[in-house]
N, C-alpha and C positions, 0 to 999 in steps of 0.2 A: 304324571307318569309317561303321558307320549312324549316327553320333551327329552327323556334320560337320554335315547342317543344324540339327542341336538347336542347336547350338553358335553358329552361324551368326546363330541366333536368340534367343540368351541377352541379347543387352544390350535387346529389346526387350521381352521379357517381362519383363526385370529393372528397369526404368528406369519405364515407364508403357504403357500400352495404347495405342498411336497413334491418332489422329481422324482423318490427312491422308492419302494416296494417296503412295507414296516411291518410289523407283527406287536399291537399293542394289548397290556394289561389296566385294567382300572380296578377299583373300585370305589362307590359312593353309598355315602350318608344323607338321606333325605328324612329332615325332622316333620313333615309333614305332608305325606302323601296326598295327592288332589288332582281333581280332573276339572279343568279352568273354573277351581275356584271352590267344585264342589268336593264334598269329603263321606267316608262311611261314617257310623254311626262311633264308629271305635276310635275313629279319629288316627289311622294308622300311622307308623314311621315305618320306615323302611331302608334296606339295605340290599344293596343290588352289584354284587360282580360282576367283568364283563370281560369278553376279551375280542379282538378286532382286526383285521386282517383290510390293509391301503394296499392299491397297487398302484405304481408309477402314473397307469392312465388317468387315475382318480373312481376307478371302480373301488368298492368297499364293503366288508360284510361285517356286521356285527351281532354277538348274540351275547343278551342280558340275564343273565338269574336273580329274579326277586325274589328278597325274602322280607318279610314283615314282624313288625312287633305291637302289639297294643295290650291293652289291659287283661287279656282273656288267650294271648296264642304268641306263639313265634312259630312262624312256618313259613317253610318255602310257599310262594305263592305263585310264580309266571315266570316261566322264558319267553324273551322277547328274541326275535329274528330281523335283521333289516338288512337290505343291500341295496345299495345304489349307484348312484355317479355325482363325483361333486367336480365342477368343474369353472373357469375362469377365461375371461379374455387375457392377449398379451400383456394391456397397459395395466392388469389386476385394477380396472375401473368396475369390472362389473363379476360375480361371483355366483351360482346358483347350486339346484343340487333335482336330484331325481330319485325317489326312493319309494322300496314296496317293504312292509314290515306283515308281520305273521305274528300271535298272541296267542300264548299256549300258557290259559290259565287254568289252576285247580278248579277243580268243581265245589268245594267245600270256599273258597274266595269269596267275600262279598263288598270287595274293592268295587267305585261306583265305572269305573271302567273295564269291568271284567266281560262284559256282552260283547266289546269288541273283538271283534278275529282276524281282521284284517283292515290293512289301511296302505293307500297310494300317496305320496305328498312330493312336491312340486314347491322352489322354493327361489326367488332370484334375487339378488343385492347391488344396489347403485354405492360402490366404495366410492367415496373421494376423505378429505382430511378434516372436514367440518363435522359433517351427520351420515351416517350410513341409513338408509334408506330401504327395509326390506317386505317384500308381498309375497305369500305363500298359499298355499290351498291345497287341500287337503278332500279324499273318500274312504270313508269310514265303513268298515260290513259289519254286519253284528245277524240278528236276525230283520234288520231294517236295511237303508244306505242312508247315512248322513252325509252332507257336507258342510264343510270347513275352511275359511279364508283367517288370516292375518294378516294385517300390517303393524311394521315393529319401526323405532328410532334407535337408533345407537351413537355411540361416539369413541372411538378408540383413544387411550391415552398411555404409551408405550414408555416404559423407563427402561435402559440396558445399563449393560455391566454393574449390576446391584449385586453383589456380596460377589463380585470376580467377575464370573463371566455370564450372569445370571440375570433372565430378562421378568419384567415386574409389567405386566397389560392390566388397568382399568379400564370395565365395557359399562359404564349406563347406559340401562335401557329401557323404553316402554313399548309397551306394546297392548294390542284391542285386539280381540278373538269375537269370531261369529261364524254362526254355521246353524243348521236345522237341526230339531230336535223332534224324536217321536217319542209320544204317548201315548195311552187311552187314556177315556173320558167316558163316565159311565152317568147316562140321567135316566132318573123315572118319567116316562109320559103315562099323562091317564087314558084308560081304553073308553070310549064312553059307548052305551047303545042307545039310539034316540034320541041322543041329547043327555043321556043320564051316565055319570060317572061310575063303572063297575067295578074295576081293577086299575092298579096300577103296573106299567108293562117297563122291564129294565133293558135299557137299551145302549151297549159299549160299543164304540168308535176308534178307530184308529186315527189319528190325528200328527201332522207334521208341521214346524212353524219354524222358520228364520228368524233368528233373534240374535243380539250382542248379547256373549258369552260369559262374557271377563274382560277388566283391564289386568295388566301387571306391569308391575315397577321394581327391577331388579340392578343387581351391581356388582357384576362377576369381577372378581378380584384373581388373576390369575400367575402364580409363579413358577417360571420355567428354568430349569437348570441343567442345560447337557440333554437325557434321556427323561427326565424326570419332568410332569408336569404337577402342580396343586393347584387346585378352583374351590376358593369359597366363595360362593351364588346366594347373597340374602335374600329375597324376594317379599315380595307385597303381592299380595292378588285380591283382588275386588269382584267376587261373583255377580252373574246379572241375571234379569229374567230367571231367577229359581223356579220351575215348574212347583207349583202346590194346589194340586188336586185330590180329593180323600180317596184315588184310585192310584195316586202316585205322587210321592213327595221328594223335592230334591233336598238336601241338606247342606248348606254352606252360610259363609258369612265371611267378613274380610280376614285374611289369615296371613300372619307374618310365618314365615316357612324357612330354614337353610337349608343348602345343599354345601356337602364338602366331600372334595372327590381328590384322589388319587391315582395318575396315571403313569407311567412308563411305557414308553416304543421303544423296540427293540429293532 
């Protein structure tokens, strides 16, 4: 779910660094909602329109509406907000981006990333024509602060004038997510007096641990024509370190996932 505006924004860092001021429409299909790897109980999909506003500088605001589907609801679930700067040197050798997002979810939502309410992220890319090369990091508010690093592989693979004048980008990629997690932990210690065991006393802790997140292994297939962009995003994610404590359980396992989006700038 935090990746929707990356994604959002993939055929424009992939294609060229725009010069013009744009006003874009999307929307996407996500067969399986997840937060690196982990999932709710309902195992949600989700559908998210969007709409986005580039300006020439590479300033940019976008805001998402999610809605969800599973076995038991279809409902609006979250507007996402994010603005940023996405920016490049001359030789387009090197590409990053700067962004703060805001998360305005129902209260009735029990998406595993719904605690979030804020997040800053930081993002830079070594291009050349072999492997693209990218490190990110990320702060997370919720009622806690986590943070957040990736490193990603890529490899652009460009076809043009495909049915006229129509361009065709394959991105494989992989990528490792890590960042800290909070919990509690709740243990009984016994009270003793004297030496003599009398009661047992419950005693909950706040607790925060850095740990690998997730891999994923993805293969944006993207086609461009004119104003029109389509992205189908198969993905692979490999969850890691599941917290499983009887005071708090994470839920995941390896999950094959699409995304398929529809966009136009206008």
């Amino acid at each position: 779910m935090l990746r929707i505006i990356a994604l959002l924004l993939l055929p424009t860092a992939i294609f060229a660094q725009d010069t013009t001021t744009h006003f874009s429409v999307a929307a996407t299909y996500n067969t399986g909602l997840n937060y690196y790897g982990r999932v709710d109980s309902l195992h949600s999909k989700g559908f998210y329109p969007s709409v986005g506003l580039t300006l020439k500088n590479g300033l940019y605001a976008t805001s998402t509406f999610v809605f969800i589907q599973n076995s038991l609801t279809n409902q609006y679930a979250a507007t996402l907000v994010e603005g940023g700067y996405n920016f490049n040197n001359k030789k387009n050798t090197w590409a990053g981006s700067l962004s703060v997002s805001k998360f305005f979810y129902q209260a009735d939502v029990s998406l595993v990333q719904s605690a979030i309410k804020e997040m800053a992220s930081f993002s830079l890319t070594h291009l050349n024509k072999i492997i693209n090369v990218t490190a990110s990091a990320n702060v997370k508010f919720s009622g806690y602060t986590d943070i957040g690093v990736q490193a990603g592989l890529d490899h652009i693979i460009k076809f043009t004038n495909v049915l006229g004048q129509g361009v065709i980008v394959l991105d494989p990629s992989a990528n490792v997510f890590a960042g800290t997690q909070n919990f509690t932990k709740t243990e009984y210690q016994k009270k003793n007096i004297l030496l003599f065991p009398v009661a047992e006393q419950e005693i909950t802790t706040n607790s925060k641990r850095f740990n690998l997140l997730s891999y994923e292994f993805s293969f944006p297939i993207i086609y461009g024509y004119k104003k029109l962009n389509l992205i189908l995003n198969p993905a692979y994610v490999l969850p890691q370190n599941l917290i499983n404590l009887p005071s708090q359980q994470e839920l995941g396992a390896p999950l094959f996932y699409l995304t398929a989006t529809a966009k136009v700038t206008l």
